[in-house]
C-alpha positions in Angstrom: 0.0 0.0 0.0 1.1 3.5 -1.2 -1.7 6.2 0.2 -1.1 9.5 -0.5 -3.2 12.3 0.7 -2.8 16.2 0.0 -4.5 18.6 1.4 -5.6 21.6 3.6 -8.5 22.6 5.4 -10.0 24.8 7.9 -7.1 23.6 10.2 -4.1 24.5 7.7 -5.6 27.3 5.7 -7.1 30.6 6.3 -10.6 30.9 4.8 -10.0 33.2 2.5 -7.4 30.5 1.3 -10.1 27.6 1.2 -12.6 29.2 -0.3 -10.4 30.5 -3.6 -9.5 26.7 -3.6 -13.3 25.5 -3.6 -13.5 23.1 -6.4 -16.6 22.7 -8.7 -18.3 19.3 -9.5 -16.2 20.0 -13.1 -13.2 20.4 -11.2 -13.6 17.5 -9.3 -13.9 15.2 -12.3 -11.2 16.8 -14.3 -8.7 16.7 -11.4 -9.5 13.0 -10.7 -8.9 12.0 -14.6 -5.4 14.2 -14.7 -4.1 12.8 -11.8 -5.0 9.3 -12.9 -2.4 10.7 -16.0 0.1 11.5 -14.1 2.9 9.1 -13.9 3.1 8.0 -9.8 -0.6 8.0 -9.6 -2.8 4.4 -10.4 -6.0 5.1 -8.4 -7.5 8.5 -7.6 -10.0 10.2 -5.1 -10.8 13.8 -4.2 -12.9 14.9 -0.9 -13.9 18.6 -1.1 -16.1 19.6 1.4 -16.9 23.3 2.7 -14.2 23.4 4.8 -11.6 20.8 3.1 -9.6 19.7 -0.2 -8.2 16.8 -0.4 -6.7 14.4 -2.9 -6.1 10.7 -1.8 -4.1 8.9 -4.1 -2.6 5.1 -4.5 1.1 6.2 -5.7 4.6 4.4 -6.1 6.7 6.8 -5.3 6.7 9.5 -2.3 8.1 12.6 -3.6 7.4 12.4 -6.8 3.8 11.3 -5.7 3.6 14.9 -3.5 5.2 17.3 -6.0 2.3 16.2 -8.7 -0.5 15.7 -6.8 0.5 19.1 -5.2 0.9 21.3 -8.8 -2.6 19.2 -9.8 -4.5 20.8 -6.5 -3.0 24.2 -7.7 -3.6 23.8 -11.0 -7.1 23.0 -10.9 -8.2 24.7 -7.6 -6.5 28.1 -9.6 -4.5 29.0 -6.5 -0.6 29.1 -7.5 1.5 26.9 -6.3 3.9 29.0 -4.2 0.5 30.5 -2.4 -1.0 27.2 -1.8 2.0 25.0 -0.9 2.7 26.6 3.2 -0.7 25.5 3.6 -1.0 21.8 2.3 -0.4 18.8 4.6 1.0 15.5 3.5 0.3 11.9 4.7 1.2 8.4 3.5 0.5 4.7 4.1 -0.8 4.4 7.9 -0.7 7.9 8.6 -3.4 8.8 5.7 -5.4 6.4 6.5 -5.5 7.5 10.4 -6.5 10.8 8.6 -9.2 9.7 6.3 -10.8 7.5 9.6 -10.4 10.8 12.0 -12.0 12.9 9.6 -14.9 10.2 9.1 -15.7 10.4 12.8 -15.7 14.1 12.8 -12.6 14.4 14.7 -11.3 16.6 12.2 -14.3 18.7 11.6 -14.8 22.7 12.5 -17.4 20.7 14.7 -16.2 18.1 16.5 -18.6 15.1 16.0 -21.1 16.4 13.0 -22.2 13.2 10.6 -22.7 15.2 7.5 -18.9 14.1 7.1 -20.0 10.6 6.6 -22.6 11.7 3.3 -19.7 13.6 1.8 -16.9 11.0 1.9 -19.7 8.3 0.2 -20.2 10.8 -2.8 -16.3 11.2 -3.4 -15.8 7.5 -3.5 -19.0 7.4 -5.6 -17.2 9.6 -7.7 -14.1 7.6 -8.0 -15.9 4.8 -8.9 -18.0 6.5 -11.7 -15.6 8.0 -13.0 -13.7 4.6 -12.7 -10.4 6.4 -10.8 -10.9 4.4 -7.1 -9.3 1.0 -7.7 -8.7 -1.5 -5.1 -7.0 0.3 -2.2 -9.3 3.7 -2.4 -12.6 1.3 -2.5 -11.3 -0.6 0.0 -10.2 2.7 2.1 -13.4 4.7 1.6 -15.4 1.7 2.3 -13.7 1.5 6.0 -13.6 4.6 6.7 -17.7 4.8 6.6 -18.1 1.7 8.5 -15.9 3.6 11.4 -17.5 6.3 10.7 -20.6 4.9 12.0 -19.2 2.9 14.3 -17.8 5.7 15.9 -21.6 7.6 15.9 -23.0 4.3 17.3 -21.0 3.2 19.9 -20.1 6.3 21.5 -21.6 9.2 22.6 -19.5 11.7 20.2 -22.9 12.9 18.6 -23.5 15.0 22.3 -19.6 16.8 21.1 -20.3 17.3 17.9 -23.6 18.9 16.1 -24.4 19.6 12.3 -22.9 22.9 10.9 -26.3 23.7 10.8 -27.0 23.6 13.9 -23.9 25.0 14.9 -24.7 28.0 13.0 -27.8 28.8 13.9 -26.5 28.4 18.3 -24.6 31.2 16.6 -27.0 32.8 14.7 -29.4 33.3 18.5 -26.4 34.5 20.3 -26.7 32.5 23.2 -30.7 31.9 23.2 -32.0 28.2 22.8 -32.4 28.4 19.3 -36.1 26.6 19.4 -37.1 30.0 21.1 -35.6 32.2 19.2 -37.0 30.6 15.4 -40.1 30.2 16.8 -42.6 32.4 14.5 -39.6 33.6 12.2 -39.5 33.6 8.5 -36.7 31.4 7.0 -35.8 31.9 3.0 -33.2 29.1 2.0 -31.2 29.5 -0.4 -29.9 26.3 -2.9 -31.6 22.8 -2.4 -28.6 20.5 -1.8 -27.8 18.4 1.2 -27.0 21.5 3.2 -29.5 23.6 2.7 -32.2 20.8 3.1 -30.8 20.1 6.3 -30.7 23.8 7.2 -34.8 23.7 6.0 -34.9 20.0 8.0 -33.5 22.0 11.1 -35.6 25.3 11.2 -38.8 23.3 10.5 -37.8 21.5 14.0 -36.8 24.7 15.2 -40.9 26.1 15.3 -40.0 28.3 12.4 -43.5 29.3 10.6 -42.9 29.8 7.2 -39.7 28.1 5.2 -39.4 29.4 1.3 -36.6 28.1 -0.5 -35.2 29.4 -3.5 -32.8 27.1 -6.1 -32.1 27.6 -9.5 -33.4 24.5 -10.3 -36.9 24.8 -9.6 -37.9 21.1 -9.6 -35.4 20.5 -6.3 -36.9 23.3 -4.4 -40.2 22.0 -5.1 -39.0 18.4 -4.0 -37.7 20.1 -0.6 -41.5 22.1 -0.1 -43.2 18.9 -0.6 -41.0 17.0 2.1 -41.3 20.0 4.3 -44.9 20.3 4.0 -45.1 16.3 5.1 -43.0 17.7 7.8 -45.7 19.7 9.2 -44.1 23.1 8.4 -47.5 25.9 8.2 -46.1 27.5 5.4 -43.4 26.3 2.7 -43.3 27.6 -0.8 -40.8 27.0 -3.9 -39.7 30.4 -5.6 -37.1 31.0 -8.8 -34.1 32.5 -7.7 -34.9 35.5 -9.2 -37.3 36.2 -6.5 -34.8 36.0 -3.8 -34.6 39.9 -3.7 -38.2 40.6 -3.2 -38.1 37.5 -0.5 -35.8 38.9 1.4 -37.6 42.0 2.5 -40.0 39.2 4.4 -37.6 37.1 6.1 -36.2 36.9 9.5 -33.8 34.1 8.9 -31.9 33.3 5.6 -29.9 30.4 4.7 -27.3 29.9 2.0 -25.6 27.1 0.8 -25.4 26.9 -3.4 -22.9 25.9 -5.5 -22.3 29.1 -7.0 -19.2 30.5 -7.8 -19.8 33.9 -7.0 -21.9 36.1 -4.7 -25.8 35.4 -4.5 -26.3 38.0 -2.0 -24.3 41.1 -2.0 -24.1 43.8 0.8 -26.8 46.5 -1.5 -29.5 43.7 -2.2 -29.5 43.5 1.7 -29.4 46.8 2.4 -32.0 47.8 0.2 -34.0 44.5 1.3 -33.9 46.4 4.5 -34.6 50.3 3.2 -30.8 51.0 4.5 -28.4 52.9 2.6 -25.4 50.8 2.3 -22.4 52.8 0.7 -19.9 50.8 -1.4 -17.1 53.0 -0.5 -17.8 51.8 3.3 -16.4 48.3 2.1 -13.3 46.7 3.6 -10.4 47.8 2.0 -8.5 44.9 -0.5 -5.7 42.6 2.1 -2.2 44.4 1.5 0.4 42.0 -0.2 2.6 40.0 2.6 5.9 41.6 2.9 8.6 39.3 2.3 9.2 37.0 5.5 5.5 37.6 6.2 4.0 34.2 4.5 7.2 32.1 6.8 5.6 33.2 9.9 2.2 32.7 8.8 3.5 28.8 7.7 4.9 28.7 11.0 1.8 29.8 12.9 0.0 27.2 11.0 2.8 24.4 11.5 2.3 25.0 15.6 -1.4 25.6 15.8 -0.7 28.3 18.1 -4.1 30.5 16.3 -6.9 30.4 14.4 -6.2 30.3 10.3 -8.2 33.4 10.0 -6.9 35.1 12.8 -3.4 34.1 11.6 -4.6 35.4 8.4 -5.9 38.8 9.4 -3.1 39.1 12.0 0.1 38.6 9.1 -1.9 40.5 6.4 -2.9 43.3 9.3 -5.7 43.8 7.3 -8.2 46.6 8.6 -11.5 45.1 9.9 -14.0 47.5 10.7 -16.7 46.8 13.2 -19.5 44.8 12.7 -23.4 46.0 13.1 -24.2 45.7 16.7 -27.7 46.5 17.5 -30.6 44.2 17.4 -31.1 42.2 14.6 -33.9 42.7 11.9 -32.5 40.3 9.8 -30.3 37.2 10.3 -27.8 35.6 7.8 -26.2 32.2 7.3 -23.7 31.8 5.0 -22.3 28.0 4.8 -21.7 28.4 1.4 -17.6 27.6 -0.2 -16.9 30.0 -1.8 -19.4 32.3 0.3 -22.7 33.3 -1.0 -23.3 36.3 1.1 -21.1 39.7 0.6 -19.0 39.7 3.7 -19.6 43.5 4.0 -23.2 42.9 4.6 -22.2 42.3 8.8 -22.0 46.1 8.8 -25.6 46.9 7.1 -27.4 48.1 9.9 -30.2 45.6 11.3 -28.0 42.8 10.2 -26.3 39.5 11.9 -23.8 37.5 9.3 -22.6 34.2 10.5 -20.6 32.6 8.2 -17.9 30.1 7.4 -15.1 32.4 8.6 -16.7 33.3 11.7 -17.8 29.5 12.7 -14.3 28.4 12.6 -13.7 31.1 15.3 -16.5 30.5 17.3 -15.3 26.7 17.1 -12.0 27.1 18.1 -12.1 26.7 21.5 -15.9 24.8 21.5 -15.1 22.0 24.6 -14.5 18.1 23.6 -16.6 15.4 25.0 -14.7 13.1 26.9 -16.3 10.3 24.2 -13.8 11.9 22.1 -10.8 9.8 23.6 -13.2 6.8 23.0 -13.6 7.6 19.5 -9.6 7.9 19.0 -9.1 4.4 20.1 -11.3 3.3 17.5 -9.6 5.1 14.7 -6.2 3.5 16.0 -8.0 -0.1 16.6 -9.7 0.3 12.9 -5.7 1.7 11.0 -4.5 -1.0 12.6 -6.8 -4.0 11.4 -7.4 -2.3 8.0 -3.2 -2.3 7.9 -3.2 -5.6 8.5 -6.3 -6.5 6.0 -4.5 -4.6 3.3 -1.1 -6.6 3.7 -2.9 -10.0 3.9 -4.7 -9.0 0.6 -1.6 -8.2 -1.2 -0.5 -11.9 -0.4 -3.6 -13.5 -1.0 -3.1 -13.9 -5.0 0.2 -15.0 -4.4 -1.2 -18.0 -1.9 -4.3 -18.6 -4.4 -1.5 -18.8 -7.4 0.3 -21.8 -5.2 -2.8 -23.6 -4.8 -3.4 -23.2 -8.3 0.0 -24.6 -9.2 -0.6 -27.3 -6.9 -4.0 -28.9 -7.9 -2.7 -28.7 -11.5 0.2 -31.1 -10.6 -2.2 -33.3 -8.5 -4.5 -33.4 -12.1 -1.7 -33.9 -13.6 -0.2 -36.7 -11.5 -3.3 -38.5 -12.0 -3.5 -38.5 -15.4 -0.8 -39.9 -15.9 -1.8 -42.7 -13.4 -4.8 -43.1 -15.8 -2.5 -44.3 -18.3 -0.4 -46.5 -15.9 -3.3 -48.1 -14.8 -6.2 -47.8 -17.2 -7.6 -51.2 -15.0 -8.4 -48.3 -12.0 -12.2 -48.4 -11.3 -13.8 -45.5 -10.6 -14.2 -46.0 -6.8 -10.4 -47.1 -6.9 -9.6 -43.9 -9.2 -11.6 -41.3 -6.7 -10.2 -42.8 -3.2 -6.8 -42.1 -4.9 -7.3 -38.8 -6.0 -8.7 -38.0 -2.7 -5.9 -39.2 -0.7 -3.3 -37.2 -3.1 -5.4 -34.1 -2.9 -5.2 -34.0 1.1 -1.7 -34.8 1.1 -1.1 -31.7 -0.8 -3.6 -29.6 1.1 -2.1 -30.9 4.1 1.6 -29.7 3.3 0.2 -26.4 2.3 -1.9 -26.0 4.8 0.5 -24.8 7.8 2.6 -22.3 5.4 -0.4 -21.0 3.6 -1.5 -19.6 7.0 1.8 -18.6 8.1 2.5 -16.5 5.6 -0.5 -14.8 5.3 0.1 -14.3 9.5 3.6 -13.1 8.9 2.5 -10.8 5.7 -0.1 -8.8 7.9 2.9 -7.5 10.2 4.5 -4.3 9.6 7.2 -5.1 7.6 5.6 -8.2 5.9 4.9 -7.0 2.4 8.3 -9.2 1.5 6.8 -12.8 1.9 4.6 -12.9 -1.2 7.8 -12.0 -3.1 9.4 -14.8 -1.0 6.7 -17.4 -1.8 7.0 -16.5 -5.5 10.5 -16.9 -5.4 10.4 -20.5 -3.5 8.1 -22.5 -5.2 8.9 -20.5 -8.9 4.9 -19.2 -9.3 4.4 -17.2 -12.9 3.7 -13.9 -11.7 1.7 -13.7 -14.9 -0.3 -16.2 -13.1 -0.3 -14.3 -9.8 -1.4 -10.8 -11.6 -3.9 -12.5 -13.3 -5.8 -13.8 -10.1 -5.6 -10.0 -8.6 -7.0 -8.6 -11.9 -9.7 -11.2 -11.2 -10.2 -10.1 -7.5 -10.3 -6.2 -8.3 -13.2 -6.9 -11.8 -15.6 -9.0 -9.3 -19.0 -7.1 -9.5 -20.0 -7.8 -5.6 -17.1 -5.5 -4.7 -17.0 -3.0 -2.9 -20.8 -3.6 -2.4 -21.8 -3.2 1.6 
């Protein structure tokens, strides 16, 4: 096994950083076939999430392996490579997969403990597999890593630390109320359809909001989302084009946004004027200075020792200006959890207005407390690397045994054909009992090594006995490559 995963997230990279990065469904796809082109690559799989790029890859060589999958993350995310390169982080073999099974528990996540993780990492091996880029060691991989996943959510109590963004946002959102008091009788637009935004429409209906309208481009998905609502039992849920999100606004309380859109949906004005507020453009943030030299070294460093927030870091290196949010009461509250963001960041300083968004939950989260399930939940991932370690190094024997047993019943049929022709007298009886008898002589003298092997080959440090059995008994490594081709086209695969 020769996992590779690049990378950053929330942990490793300002937001301003991740959300330039932000990859498109188009992206995705292209970046999955180039790096199945590239020479060190064989299998290919990409997570993006809201708060994470990464690009999980079966290579057979290290370096090599990290400079390419590196320039393919800059290339396609169209962040250059010197910019993106202090924030990536690298893991191989054990250590990758110790990441991929943290990050499917939501150890990883802004929140510790939120699922959604789990719905994310299915549709980028469903992606790999469409697209036919996840081979052996990546099904195998993202396979595991949603069984621990779930074993993790079932068997500990890691769901009371961790909560959906959603949610998350929302405990934001009510500034320290219960947030089932503070939607009740509010007004909720959402904006997009997809998995986020119906959970966001899932969360505010059990919130007690009164009314939910949700605006997507495709008008057939926000009409899907008002039908499940209304079964819901929310009083009032309507479908609306997205050019109606405007006049919508100027009825809403609560608005959430989560699209795929690549640039703003919202911007500070259409709020404003939403709200009968003048909003000057000239009042906007001024553009981050360029890092003087030395500047990006210490900001690499900060995020090497964890010693601050990547957007703190961010502003903090950049010493970019930040003038003071709106601080009265609220007439209108927004939700950005949209990557790249949906909502104009300027729009915190309309008057009348609240903006939580991606930036600002990452802060909020940063010192959020751990349940003590947590420590449960890390035993798990370490139990799980280990066996699937072991699993993986006992596969990559397993053609090699199958090949000896191959060899071996072909000399048994063999051997008694040729006793057909020294004694053609045999009965049939006579003829079976013999072949019998030879067949568990030979099973017998495989038996013991057969097991050892595969014992000794799921140690660290085992991978060299299938190249010892090969070498011992003379097996055709046609012969052996032919029964792992066999192994890897099997249609039940990868099914669970």
């Amino acid at each position: 096994m020769s996992l590779l995963v690049v990378g950053l997230s929330h942990r490793s990279a300002p937001v301003s950083v991740l959300e330039r990065a932000s990859l498109a469904a188009e992206a995705q796809t292209k970046l999955l076939q180039d790096t199945l082109a590239a020479e060190p690559a064989t299998e290919a799989a990409v997570l993006a999430t809201c708060n994470r790029i990464e690009l999980y890859a079966d290579v057979d060589k290290f370096h090599a392996g990290v400079a390419e999958l590196s320039t393919l993350l800059a290339q396609h995310s169209g962040v250059g490579l010197d910019e993106l390169t202090p924030y990536l982080y690298v893991h191989y073999e054990d250590r990758a997969v110790h990441h991929l099974f943290s990050v499917a528990c939501g150890l990883d996540s802004m929140v510790v403990g939120e699922g959604q993780i789990l719905g994310q990492i299915k549709d980028a091996l469903a992606l790999g597999q469409e697209l036919h880029t996840a081979g052996r060691l990546l099904n195998d991989l993202f396979q595991q890593a949603l069984r621990v996943g779930k074993r993790a959510h079932s068997e500990t109590g890691i769901d009371r630390a961790g909560q959906s963004l959603v949610t998350f946002g929302l405990e934001q959102l009510a500034d320290g109320a219960e947030v089932t008091g503070w939607a009740a009788g509010k007004r909720a637009l959402v904006i997009g359809a997809g998995s986020m935004s119906s959970l966001a429409a899932a969360t505010l209906a059990r919130a007690g909001v009164d009314e939910i309208v949700v605006a997507n481009r495709t008008r057939a998905r926000a009409d899907r989302l008002v039908e499940i609502l209304g079964q819901a039992g929310v009083p009032t849920a309507r479908a609306v084009e997205m050019g109606a999100v405007a006049g919508e606004l100027t009825r809403a309380d609560v608005v959430v946004s989560c699209t795929g859109a690549t640039g703003l949906v919202l911007t500070a004005e259409t709020v404003a004027g939403a709200l009968g507020v003048d909003f000057d453009s000239a009042e906007r943030e001024p553009e981050a200075p360029a890092a003087a030299p030395g500047e990006l070294d210490q900001h690499a460093a900060w995020v090497e020792n964890g010693s601050a927030t990547a957007a703190a870091q961010d502003r903090a290196v950049r010493r970019v200006p930040v003038r003071p949010a709106f601080t009265g009461p609220a007439r209108l509250h927004l939700l950005d959890l949209a990557m790249p963001r949906d909502i104009d960041g300027a729009a915190h300083r309309v008057a009348g207005v609240r903006l939580v968004d991606i930036e600002s939950l990452a802060e909020a989260s940063a010192d959020a407390p751990m349940a003590a399930d947590v420590d449960q939940v890390r035993t798990i991932v370490a139990d799980e690397v280990a066996a699937f370690g072991a699993a993986q190094r006992a596969a990559h024997i397993t053609p090699t045994v199958v090949a000896l047993r191959t060899m071996a019943a072909d000399v048994v049929a063999g051997e008694i054909a040729r006793l057909d022709g020294r004694l053609p007298d045999l009965d049939e009886k006579q003829r079976a009992e013999i072949t019998q008898t030879v067949r568990r002589v030979v099973d017998k003298l495989l038996h013991a090594p057969t097991v050892r092997v595969k014992q000794l080959a799921s140690e660290p440090g085992g991978a060299g006995y299938a190249d010892a059995l090969r070498e011992l008994f003379d097996l055709d490594p046609q012969t052996v490559a032919a029964v792992s081709r066999a192994d890897l086209n099997d249609p039940n695969r990868g099914r669970s």
